[in-house]
C-alpha positions, 0 to 999 in steps of 0.5 A: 500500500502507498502511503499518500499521507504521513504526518507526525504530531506531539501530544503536550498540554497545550494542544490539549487544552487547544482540543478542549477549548474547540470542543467546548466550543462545538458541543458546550452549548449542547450538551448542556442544552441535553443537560437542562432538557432531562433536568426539566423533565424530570423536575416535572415529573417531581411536580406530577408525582408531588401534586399526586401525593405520591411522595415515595416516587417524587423522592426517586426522582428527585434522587435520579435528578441529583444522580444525573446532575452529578455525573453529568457535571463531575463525569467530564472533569474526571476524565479531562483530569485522567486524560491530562495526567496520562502518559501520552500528554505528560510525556508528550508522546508522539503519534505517526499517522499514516494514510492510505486510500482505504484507511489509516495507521497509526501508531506510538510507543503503546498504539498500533491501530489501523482506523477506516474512513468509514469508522470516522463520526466528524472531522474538522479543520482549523488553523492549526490543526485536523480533528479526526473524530471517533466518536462523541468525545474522541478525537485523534488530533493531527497537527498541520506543521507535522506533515512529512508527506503530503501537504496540508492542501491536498491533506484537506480535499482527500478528508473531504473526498473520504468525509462526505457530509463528516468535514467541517472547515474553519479555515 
């Protein structure tokens, strides 16, 4: 197989945060818009159960709605804290990916992985960099400077061409 594209990218804390700022930016606002829909919900469904004095349920789901308020809030600050104090960002581990036409390999000290095309949720470029969605949380980030093959250019068409419908652009 050819290899059509190779890029290599540092993971550091401050590209993290960089992801982290872009993706607050792209799915803040819904996911907590999900957030206070299933809050209201429920709430309403304490008023209900509260005004049929069935005071046992209303507790439920009182309880469920602290339940969900708390794992919806305290779930992704753990995970940013573990993703932070992991490996591959505090010793800035380096990632090789490379692409060819029906998917991509990439690999590290710890990863070897080949991903398809097809198994990419989204991809979005920026100024300084190519997110590669996963899925709703995960992204595999691509830095522009760290093209060894290929340019940024022909990079960009060859996501779009393999993302129909998945490429945003920000450039």
């Amino acid at each position: 197989m050819k290899v059509l594209f190779k890029n290599k990218t540092k993971y550091s804390k401050e590209i993290y945060e960089e992801f982290l700022g872009f993706h607050q930016e792209k799915y803040g606002t819904r996911y907590y818009a999900y957030t206070a829909l299933i809050a209201i919900a429920l709430l309403f469904c304490i008023v209900l159960q509260i005004q049929s004095r069935h005071y046992w349920i209303a507790l439920l789901t009182i309880f469920i709605l602290a339940l969900f308020l708390i794992w919806r809030i305290y779930n992704p600050t753990k995970i940013i804290q573990k993703e932070m104090k992991s490996k591959k960002i505090e010793k800035e581990q380096e990632f090789i990916f490379k692409f060819f036409d029906k998917n991509f390999y990439i690999y590290s000290k710890k990863l070897n992985r080949y991903v398809y095309y097809w198994q990419i949720r989204k991809v979005f470029e920026t100024e300084e960099f190519f997110y590669l969605y996963i899925d709703k949380t995960h992204a595999f980030l691509l830095d522009k400077k760290g093209f060894e093959i290929g340019n940024i250019q022909d990079f960009s068409k060859f996501m779009k061409q393999k993302c129909k419908f998945r490429f945003s652009s920000k450039v």
